[in-house]
N, CA, C and O atoms as a Tinker XYZ file with bonds, in Angstrom:
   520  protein
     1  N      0.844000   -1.187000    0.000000    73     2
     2  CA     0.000000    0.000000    0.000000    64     1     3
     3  C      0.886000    1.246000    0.000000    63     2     4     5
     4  O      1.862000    1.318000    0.747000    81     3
     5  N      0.522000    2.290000   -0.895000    73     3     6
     6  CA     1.478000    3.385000   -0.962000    64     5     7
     7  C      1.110000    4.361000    0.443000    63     6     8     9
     8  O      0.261000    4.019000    1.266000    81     7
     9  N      1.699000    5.284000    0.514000    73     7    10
    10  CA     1.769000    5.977000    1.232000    64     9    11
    11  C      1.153000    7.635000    1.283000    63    10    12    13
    12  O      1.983000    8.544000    1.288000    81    11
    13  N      0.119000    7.864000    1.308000    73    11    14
    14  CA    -0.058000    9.630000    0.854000    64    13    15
    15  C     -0.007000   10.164000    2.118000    63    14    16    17
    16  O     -0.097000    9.678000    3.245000    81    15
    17  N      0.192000   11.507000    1.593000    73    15    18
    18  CA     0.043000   12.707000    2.526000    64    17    19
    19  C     -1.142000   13.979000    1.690000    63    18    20    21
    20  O     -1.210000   14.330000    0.512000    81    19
    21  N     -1.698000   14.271000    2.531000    73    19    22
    22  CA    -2.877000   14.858000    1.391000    64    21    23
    23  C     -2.811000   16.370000    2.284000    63    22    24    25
    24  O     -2.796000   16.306000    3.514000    81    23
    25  N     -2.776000   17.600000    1.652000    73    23    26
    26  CA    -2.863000   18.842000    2.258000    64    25    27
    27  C     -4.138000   19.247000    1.456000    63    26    28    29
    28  O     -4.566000   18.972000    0.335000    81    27
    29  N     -4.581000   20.042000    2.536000    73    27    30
    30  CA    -5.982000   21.103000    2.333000    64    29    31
    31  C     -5.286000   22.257000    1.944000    63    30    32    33
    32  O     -4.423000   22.819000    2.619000    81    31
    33  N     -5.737000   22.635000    0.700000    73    31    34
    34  CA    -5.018000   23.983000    0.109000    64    33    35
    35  C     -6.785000   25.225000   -0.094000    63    34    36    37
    36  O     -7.886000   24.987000   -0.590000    81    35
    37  N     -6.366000   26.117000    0.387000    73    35    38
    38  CA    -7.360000   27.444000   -0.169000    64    37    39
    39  C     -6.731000   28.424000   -0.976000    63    38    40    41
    40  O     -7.279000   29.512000   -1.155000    81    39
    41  N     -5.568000   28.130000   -1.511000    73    39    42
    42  CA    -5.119000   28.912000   -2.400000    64    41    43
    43  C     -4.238000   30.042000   -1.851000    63    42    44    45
    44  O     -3.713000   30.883000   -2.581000    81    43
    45  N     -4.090000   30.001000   -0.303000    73    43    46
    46  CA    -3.516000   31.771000    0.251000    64    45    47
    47  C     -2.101000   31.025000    0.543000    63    46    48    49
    48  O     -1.789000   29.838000    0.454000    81    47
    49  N     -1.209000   32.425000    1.006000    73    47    50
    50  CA     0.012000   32.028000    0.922000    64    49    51
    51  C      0.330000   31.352000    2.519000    63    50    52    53
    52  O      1.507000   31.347000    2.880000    81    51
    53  N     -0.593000   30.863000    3.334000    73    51    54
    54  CA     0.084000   29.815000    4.500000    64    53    55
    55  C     -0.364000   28.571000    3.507000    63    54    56    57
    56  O      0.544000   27.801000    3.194000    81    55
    57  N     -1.686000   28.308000    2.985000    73    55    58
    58  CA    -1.898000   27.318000    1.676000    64    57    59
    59  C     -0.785000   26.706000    1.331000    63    58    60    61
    60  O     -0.530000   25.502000    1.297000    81    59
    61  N      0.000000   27.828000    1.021000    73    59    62
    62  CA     1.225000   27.303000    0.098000    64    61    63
    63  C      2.212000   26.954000    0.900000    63    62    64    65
    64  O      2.887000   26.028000    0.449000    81    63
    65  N      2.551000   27.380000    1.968000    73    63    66
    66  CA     3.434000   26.451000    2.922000    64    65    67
    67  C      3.145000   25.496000    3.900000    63    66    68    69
    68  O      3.769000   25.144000    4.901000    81    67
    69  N      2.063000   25.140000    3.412000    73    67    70
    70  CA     1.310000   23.536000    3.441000    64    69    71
    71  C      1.769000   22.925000    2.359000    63    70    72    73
    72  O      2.346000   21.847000    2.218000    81    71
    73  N      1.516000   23.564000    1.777000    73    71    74
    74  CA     1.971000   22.292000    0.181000    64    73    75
    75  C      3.140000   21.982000    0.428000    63    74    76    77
    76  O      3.487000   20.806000    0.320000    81    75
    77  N      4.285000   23.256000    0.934000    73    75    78
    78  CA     5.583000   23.447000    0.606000    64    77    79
    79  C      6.198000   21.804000    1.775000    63    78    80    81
    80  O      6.806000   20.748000    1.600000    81    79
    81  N      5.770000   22.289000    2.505000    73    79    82
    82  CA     5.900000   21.585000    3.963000    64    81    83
    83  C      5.184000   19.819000    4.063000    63    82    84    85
    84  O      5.571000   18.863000    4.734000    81    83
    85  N      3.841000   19.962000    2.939000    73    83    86
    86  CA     3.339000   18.739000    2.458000    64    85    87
    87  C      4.430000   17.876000    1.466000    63    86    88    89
    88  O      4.933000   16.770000    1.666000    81    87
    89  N      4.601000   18.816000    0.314000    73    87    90
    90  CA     5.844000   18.269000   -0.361000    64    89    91
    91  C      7.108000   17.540000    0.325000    63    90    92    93
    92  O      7.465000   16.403000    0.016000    81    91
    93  N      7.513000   18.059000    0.953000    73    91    94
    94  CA     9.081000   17.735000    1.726000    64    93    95
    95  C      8.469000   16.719000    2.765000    63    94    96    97
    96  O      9.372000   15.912000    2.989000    81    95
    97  N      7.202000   16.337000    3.606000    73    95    98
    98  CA     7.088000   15.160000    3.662000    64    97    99
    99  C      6.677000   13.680000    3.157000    63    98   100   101
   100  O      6.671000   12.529000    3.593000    81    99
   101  N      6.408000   14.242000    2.225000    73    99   102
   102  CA     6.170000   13.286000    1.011000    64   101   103
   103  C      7.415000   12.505000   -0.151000    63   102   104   105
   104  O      7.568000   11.441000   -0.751000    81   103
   105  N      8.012000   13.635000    0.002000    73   103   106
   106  CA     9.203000   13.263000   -0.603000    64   105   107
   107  C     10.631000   12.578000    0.605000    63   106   108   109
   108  O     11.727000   12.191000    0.199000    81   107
   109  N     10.346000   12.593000    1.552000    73   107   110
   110  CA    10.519000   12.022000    3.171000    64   109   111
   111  C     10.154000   10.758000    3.096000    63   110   112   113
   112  O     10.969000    9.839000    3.179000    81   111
   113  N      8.517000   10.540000    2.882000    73   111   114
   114  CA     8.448000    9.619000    3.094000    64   113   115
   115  C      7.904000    8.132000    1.901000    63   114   116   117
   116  O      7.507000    6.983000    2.093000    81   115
   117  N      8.148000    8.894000    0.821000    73   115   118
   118  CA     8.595000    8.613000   -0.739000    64   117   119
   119  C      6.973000    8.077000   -0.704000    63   118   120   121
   120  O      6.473000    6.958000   -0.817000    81   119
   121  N      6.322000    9.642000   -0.461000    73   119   122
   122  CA     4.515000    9.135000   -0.309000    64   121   123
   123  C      4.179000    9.654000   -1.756000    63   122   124   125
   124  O      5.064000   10.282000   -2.337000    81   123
   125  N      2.722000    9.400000   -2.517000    73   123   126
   126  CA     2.177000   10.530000   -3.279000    64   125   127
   127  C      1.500000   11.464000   -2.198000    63   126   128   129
   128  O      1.220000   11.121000   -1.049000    81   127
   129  N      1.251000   12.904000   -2.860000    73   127   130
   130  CA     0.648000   14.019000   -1.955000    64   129   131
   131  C     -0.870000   14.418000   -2.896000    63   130   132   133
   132  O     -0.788000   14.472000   -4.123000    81   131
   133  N     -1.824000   14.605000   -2.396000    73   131   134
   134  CA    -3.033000   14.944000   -2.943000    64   133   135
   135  C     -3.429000   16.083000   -2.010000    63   134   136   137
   136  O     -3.868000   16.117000   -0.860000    81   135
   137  N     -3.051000   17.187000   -3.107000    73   135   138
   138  CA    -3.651000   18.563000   -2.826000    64   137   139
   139  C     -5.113000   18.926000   -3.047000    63   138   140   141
   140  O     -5.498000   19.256000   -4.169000    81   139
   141  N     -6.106000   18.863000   -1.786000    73   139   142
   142  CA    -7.719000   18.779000   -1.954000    64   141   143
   143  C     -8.238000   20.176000   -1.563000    63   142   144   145
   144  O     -7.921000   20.860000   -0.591000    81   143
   145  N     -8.856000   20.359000   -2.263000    73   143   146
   146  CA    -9.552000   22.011000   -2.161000    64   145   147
   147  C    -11.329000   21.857000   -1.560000    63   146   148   149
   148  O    -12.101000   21.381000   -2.393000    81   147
   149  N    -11.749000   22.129000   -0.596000    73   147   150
   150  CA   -13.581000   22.187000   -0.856000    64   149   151
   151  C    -13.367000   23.817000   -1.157000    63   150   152   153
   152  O    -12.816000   24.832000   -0.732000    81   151
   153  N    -14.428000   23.167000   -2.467000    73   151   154
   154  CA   -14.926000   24.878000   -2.840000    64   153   155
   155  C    -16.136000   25.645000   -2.141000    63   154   156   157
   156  O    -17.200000   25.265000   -1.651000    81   155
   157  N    -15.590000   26.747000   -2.286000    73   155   158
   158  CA   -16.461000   27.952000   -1.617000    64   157   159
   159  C    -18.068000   27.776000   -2.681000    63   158   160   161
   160  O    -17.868000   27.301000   -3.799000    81   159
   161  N    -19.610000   28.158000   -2.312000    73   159   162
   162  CA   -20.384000   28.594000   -2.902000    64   161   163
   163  C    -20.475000   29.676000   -4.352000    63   162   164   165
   164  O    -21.383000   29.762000   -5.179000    81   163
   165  N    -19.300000   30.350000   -4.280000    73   163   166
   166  CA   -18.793000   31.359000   -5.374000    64   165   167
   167  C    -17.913000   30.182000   -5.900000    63   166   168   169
   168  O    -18.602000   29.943000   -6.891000    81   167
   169  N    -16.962000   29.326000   -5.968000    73   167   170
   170  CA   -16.148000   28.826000   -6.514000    64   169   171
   171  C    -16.985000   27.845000   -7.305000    63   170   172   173
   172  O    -16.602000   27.435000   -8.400000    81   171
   173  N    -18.416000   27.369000   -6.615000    73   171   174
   174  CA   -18.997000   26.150000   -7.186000    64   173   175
   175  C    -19.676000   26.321000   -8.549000    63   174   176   177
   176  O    -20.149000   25.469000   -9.301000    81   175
   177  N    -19.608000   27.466000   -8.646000    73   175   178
   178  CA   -20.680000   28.148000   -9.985000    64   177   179
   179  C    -19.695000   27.692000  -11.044000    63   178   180   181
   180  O    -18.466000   27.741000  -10.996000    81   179
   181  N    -20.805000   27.050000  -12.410000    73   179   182
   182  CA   -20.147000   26.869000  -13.735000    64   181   183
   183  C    -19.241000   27.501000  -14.067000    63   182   184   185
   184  O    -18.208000   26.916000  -14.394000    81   183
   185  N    -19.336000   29.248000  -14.104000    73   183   186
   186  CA   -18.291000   30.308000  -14.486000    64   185   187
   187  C    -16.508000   30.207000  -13.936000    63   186   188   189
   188  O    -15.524000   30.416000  -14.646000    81   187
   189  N    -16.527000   29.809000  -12.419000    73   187   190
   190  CA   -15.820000   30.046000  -12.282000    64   189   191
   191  C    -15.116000   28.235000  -12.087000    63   190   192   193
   192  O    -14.104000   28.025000  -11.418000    81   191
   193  N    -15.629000   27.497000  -12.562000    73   191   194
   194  CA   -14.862000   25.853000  -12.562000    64   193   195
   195  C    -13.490000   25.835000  -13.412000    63   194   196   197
   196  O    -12.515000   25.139000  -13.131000    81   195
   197  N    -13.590000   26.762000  -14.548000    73   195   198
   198  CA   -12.278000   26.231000  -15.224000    64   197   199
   199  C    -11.286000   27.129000  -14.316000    63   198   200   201
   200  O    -10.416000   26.568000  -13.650000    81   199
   201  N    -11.432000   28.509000  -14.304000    73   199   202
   202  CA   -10.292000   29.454000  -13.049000    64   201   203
   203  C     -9.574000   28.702000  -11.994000    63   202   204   205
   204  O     -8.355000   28.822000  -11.873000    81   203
   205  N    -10.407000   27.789000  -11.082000    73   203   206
   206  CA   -10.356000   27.237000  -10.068000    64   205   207
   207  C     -9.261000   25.667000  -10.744000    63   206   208   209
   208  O     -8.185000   25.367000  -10.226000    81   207
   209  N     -9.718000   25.101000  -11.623000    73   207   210
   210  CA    -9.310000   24.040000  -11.878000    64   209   211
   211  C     -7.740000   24.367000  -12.547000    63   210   212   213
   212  O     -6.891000   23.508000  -12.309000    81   211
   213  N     -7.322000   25.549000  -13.357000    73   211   214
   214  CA    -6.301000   26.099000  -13.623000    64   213   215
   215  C     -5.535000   26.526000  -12.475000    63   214   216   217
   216  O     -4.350000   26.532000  -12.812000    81   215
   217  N     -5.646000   26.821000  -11.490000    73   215   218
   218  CA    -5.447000   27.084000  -10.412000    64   217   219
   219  C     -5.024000   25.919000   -9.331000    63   218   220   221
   220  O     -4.087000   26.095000   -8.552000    81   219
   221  N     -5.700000   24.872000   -9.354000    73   219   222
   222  CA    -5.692000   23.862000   -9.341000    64   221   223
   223  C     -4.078000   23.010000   -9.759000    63   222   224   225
   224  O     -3.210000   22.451000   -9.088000    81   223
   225  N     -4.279000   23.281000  -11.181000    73   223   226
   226  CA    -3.176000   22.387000  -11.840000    64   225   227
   227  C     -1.696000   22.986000  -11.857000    63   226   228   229
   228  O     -0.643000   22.368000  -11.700000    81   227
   229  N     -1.891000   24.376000  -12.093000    73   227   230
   230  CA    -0.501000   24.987000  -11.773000    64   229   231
   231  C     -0.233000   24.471000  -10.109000    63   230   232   233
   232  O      0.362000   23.416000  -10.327000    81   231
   233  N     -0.285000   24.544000   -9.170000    73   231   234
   234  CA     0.065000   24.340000   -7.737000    64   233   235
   235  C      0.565000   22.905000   -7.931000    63   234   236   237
   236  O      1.502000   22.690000   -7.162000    81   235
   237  N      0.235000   21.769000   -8.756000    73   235   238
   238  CA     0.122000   20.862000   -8.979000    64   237   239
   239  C      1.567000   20.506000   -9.505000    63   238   240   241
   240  O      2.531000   19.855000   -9.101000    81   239
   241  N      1.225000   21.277000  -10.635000    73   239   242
   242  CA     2.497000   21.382000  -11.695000    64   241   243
   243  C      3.789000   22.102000  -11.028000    63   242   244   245
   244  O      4.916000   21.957000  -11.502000    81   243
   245  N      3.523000   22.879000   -9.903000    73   243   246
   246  CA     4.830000   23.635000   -9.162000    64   245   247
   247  C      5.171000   22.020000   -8.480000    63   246   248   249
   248  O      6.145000   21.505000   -9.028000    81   247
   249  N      4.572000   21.219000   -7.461000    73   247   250
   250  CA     4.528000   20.407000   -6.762000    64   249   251
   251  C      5.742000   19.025000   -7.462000    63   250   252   253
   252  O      6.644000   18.372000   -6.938000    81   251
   253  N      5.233000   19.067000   -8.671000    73   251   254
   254  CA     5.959000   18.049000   -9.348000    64   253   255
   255  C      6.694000   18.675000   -9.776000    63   254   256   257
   256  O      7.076000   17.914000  -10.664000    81   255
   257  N      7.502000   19.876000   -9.932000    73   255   258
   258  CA     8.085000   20.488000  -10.320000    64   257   259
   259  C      9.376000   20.055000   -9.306000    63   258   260   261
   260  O     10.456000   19.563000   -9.633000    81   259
   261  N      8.903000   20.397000   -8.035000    73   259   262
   262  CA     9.707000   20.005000   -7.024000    64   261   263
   263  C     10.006000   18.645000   -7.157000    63   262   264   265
   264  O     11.113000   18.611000   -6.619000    81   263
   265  N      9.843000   17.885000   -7.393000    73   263   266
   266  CA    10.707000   16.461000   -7.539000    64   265   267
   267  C      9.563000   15.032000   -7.158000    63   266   268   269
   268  O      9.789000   13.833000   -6.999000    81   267
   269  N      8.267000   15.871000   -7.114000    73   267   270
   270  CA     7.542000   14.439000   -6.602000    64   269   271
   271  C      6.804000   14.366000   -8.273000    63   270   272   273
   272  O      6.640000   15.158000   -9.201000    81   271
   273  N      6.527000   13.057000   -8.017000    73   271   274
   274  CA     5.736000   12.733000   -9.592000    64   273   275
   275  C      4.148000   12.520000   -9.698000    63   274   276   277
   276  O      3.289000   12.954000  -10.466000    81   275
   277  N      4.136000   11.526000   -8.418000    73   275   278
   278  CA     2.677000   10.945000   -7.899000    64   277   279
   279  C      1.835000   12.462000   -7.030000    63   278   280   281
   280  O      2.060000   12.937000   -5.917000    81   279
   281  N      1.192000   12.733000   -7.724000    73   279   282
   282  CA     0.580000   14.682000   -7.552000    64   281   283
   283  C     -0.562000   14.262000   -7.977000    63   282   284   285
   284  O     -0.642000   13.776000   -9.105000    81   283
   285  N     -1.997000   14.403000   -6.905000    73   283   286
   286  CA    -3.419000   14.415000   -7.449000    64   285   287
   287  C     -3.490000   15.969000   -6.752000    63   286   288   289
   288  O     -2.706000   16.563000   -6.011000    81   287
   289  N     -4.959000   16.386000   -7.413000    73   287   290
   290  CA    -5.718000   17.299000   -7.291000    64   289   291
   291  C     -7.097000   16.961000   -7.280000    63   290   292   293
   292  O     -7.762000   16.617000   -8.257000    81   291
   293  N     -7.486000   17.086000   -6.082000    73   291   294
   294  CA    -9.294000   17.106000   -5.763000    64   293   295
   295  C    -10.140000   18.416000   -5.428000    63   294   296   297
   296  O     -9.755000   19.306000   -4.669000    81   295
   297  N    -11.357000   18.395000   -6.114000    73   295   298
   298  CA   -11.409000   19.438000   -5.842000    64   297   299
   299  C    -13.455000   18.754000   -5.383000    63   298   300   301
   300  O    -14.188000   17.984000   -6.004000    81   299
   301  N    -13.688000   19.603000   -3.943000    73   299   302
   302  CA   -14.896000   18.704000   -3.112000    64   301   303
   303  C    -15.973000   20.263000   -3.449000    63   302   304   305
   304  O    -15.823000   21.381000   -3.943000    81   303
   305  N    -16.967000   19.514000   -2.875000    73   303   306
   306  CA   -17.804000   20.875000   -2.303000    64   305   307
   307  C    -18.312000   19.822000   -1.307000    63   306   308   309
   308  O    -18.108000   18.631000   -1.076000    81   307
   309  N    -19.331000   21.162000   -0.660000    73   307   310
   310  CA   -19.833000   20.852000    0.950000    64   309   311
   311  C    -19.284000   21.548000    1.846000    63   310   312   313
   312  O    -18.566000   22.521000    1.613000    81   311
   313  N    -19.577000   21.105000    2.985000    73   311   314
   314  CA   -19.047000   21.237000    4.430000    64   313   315
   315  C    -17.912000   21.459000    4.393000    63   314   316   317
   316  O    -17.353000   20.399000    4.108000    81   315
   317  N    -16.818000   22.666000    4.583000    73   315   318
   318  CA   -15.554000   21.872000    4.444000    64   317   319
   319  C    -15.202000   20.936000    5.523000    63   318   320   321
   320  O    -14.763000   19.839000    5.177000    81   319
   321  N    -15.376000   21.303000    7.291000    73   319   322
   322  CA   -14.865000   20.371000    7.691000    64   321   323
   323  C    -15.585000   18.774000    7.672000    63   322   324   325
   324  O    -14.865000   17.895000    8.147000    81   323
   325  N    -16.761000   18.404000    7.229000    73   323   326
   326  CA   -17.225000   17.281000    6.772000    64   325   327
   327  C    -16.636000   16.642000    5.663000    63   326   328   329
   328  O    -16.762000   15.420000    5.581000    81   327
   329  N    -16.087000   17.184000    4.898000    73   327   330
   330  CA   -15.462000   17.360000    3.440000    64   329   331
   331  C    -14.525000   16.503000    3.601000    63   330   332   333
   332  O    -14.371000   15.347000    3.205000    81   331
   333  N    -13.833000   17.299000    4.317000    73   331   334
   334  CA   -12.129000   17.092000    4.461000    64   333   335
   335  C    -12.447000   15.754000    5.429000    63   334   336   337
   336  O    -11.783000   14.855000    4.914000    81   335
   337  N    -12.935000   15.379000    6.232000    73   335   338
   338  CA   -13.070000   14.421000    7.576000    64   337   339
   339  C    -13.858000   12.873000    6.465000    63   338   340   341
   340  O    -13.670000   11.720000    6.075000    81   339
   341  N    -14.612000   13.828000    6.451000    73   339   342
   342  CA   -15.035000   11.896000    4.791000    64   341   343
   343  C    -14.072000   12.051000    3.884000    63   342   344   345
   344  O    -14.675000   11.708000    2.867000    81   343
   345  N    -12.907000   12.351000    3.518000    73   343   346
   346  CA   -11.880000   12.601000    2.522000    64   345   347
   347  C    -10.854000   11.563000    3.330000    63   346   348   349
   348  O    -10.453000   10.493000    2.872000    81   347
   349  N    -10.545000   12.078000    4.539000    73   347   350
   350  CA    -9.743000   11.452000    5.395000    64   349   351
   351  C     -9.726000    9.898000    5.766000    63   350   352   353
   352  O     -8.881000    9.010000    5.882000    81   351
   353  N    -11.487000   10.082000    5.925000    73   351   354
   354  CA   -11.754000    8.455000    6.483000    64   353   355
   355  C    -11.872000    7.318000    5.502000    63   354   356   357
   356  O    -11.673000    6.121000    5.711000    81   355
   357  N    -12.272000    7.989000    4.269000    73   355   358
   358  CA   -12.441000    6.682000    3.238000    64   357   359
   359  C    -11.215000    6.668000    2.507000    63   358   360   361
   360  O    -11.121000    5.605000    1.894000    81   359
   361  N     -9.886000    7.694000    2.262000    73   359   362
   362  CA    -8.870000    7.377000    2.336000    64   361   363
   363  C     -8.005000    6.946000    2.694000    63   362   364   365
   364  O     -7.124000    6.355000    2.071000    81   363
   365  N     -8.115000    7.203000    3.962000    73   363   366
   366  CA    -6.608000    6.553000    5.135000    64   365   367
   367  C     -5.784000    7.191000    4.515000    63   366   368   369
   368  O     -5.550000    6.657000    3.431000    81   367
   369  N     -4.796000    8.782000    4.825000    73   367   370
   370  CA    -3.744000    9.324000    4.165000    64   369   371
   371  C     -2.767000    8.792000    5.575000    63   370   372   373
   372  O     -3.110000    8.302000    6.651000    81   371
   373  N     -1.563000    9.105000    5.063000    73   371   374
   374  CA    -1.014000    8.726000    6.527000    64   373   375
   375  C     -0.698000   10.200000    7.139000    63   374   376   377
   376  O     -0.148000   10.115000    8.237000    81   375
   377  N     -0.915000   11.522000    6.692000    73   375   378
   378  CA    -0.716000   12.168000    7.279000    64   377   379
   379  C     -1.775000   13.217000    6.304000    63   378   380   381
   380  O     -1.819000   13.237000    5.074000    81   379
   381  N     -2.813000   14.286000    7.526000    73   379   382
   382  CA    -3.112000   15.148000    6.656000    64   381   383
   383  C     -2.632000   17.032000    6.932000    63   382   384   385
   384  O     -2.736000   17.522000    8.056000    81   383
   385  N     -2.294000   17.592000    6.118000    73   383   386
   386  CA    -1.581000   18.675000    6.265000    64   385   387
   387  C     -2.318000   20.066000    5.884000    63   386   388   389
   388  O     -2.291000   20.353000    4.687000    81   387
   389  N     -2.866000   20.815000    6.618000    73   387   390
   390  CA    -3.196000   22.663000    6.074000    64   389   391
   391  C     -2.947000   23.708000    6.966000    63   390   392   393
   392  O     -2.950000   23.566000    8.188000    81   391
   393  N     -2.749000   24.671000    6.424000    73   391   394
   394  CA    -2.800000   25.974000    7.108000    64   393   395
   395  C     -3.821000   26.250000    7.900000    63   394   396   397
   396  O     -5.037000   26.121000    7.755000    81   395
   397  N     -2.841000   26.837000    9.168000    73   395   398
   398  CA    -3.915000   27.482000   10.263000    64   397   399
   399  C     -5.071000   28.238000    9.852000    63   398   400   401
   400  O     -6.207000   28.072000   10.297000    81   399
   401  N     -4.642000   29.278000    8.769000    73   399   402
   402  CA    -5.475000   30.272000    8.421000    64   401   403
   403  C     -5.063000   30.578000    7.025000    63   402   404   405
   404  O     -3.914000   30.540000    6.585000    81   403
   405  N     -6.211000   30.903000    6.355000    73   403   406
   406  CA    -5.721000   31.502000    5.007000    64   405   407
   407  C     -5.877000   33.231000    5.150000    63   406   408   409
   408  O     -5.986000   33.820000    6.225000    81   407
   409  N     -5.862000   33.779000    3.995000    73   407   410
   410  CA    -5.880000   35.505000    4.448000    64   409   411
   411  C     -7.114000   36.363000    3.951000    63   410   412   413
   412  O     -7.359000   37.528000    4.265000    81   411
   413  N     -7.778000   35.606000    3.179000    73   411   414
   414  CA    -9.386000   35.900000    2.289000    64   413   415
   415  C    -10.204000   35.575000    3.648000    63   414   416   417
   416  O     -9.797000   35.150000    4.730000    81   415
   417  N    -11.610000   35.954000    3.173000    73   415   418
   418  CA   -12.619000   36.201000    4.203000    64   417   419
   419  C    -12.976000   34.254000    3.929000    63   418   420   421
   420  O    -13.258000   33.395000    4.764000    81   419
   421  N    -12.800000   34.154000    2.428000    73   419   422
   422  CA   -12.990000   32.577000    2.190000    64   421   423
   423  C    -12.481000   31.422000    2.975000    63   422   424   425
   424  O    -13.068000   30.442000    3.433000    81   423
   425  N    -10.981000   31.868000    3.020000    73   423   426
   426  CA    -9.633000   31.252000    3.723000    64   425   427
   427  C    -10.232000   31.238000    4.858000    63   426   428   429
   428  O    -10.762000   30.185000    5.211000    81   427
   429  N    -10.294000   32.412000    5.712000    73   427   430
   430  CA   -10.304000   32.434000    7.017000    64   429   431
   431  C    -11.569000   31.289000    7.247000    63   430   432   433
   432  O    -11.352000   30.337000    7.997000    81   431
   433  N    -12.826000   31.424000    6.602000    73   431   434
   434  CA   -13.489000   30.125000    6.599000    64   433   435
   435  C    -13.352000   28.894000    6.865000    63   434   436   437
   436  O    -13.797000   28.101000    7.694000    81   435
   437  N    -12.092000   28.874000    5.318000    73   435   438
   438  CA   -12.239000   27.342000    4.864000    64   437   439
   439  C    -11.227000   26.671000    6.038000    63   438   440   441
   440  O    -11.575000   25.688000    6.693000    81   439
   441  N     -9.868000   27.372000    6.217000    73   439   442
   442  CA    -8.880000   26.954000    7.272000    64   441   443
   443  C     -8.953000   27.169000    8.496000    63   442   444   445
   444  O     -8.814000   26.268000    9.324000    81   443
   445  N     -9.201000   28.506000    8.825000    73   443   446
   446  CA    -9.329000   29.148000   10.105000    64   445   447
   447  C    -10.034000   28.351000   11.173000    63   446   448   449
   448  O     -9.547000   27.450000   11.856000    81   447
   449  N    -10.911000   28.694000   11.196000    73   447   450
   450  CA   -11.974000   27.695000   12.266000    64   449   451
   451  C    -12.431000   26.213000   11.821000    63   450   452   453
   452  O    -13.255000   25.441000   12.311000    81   451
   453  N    -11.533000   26.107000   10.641000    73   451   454
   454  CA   -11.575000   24.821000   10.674000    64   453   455
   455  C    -10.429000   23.251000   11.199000    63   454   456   457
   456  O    -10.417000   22.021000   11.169000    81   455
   457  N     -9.694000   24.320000   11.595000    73   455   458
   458  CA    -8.342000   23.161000   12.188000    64   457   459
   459  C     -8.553000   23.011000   13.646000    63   458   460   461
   460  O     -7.772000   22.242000   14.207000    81   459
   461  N     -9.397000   23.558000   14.325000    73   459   462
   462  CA    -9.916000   22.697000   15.592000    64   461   463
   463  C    -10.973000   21.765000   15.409000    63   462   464   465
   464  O    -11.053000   20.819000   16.192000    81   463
   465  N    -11.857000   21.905000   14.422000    73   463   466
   466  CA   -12.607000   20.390000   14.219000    64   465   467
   467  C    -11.850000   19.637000   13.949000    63   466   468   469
   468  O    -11.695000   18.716000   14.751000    81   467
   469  N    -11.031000   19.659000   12.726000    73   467   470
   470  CA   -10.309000   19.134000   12.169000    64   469   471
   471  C     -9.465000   18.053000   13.067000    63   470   472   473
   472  O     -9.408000   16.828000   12.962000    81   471
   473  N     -8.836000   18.939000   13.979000    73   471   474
   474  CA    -8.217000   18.195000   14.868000    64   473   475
   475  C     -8.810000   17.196000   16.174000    63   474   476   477
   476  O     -8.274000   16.377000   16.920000    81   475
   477  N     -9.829000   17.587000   16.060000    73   475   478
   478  CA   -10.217000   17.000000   17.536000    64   477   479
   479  C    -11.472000   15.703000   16.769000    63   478   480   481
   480  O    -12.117000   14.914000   17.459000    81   479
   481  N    -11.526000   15.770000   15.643000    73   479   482
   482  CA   -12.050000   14.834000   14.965000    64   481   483
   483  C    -11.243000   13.582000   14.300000    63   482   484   485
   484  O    -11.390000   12.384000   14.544000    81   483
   485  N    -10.440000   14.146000   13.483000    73   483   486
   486  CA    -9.861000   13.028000   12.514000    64   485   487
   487  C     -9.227000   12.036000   12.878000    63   486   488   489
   488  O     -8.767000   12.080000   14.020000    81   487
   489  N     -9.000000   10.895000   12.105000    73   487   490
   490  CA    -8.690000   10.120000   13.039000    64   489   491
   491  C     -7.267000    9.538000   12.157000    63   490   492   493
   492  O     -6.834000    8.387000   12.215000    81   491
   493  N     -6.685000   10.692000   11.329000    73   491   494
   494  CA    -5.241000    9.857000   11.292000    64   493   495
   495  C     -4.386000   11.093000   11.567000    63   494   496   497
   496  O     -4.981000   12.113000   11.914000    81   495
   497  N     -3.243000   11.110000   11.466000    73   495   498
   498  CA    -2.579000   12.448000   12.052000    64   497   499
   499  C     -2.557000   13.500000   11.360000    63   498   500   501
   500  O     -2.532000   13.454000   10.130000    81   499
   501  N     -2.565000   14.771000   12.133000    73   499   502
   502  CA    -2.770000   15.939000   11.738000    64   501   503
   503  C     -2.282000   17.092000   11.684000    63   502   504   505
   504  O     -2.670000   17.891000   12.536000    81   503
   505  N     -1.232000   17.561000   10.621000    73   503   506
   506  CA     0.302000   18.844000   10.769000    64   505   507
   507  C     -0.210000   20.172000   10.327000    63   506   508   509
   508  O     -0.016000   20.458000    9.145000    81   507
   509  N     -0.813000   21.004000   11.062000    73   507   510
   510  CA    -1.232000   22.567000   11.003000    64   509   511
   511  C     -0.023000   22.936000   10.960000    63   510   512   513
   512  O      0.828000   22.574000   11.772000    81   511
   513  N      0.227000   23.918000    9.723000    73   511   514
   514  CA     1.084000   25.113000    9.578000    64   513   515
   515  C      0.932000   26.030000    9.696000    63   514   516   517
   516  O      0.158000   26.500000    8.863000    81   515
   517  N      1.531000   27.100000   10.833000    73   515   518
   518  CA     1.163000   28.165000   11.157000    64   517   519
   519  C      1.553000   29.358000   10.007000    63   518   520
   520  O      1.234000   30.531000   10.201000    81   519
C-alpha cells in the first residue's frame, strides 16, 4: 500500500506552505501528496470551474516540479470540515496537512476555524502550519 500525505489547500500564501511543507514530507516519506480544495459557494458556480481548476493544476504542476511525480488534485464541495473528515476516512492518508489560516474572508473560513474540528475529529494524524 502506498503511502499519501494529502494537504488542504485554499489557495492563500500559509496554503502554500502547506503544500511546501506537504511536499518535503512526502518526498521524506517517498509518499504521493493529494492537494484537496472544498470549494467555496462562489467557486462552485459553472463560471468560475475552469479558473479554479487552472489554479488547481498549476500548484500541482509547481509540486511536481519540485521532484515528486505521484501529484493528485481534488477538488470537493460541501461542508468543508465534513469534506475534508469523509476525505480522510475513506482514504486513510497517513498524514493530513493545512494551514492554520488563510488571508481571504474565504480562507479564514475554509482553514481558520476549521483546524480545531479538524483536529479534535480526525482520526489519522494531523500537521497545522502556522
Amino acid at each position: 500500500m502506498s503511502k499519501t500525505v494529502v494537504v488542504a489547500v485554499d489557495w492563500s500564501p500559509v496554503s502554500k506552505r502547506a503544500v511546501e511543507l506537504g511536499a518535503d514530507l512526502a518526498r521524506a516519506m517517498r509518499a504521493r501528496i493529494v492537494l484537496i480544495h472544498v470549494r467555496t459557494m462562489e467557486e462552485s458556480s459553472p463560471d468560475s470551474a475552469p479558473e479554479l481548476e487552472a489554479v488547481a493544476h498549476s500548484w500541482a504542476t509547481q509540486v511536481r516540479d519540485s521532484g515528486l511525480a505521484d501529484v493528485e488534485t481534488v477538488l470537493l464541495d460541501g461542508p468543508p470540515v465534513e469534506s475534508l473528515l469523509h476525505y480522510s476516512e475513506t482514504h486513510a492518508p497517513d498524514v493530513l496537512v493545512f494551514g492554520r489560516r488563510g488571508n481571504s474572508p474565504g480562507a479564514r473560513m475554509l482553514l481558520g476555524g476549521i483546524a480545531s474540528s479538524v483536529l479534535q475529529r480526525a482520526r489519522c494524524p494531523v500537521l497545522v502550519v502556522p
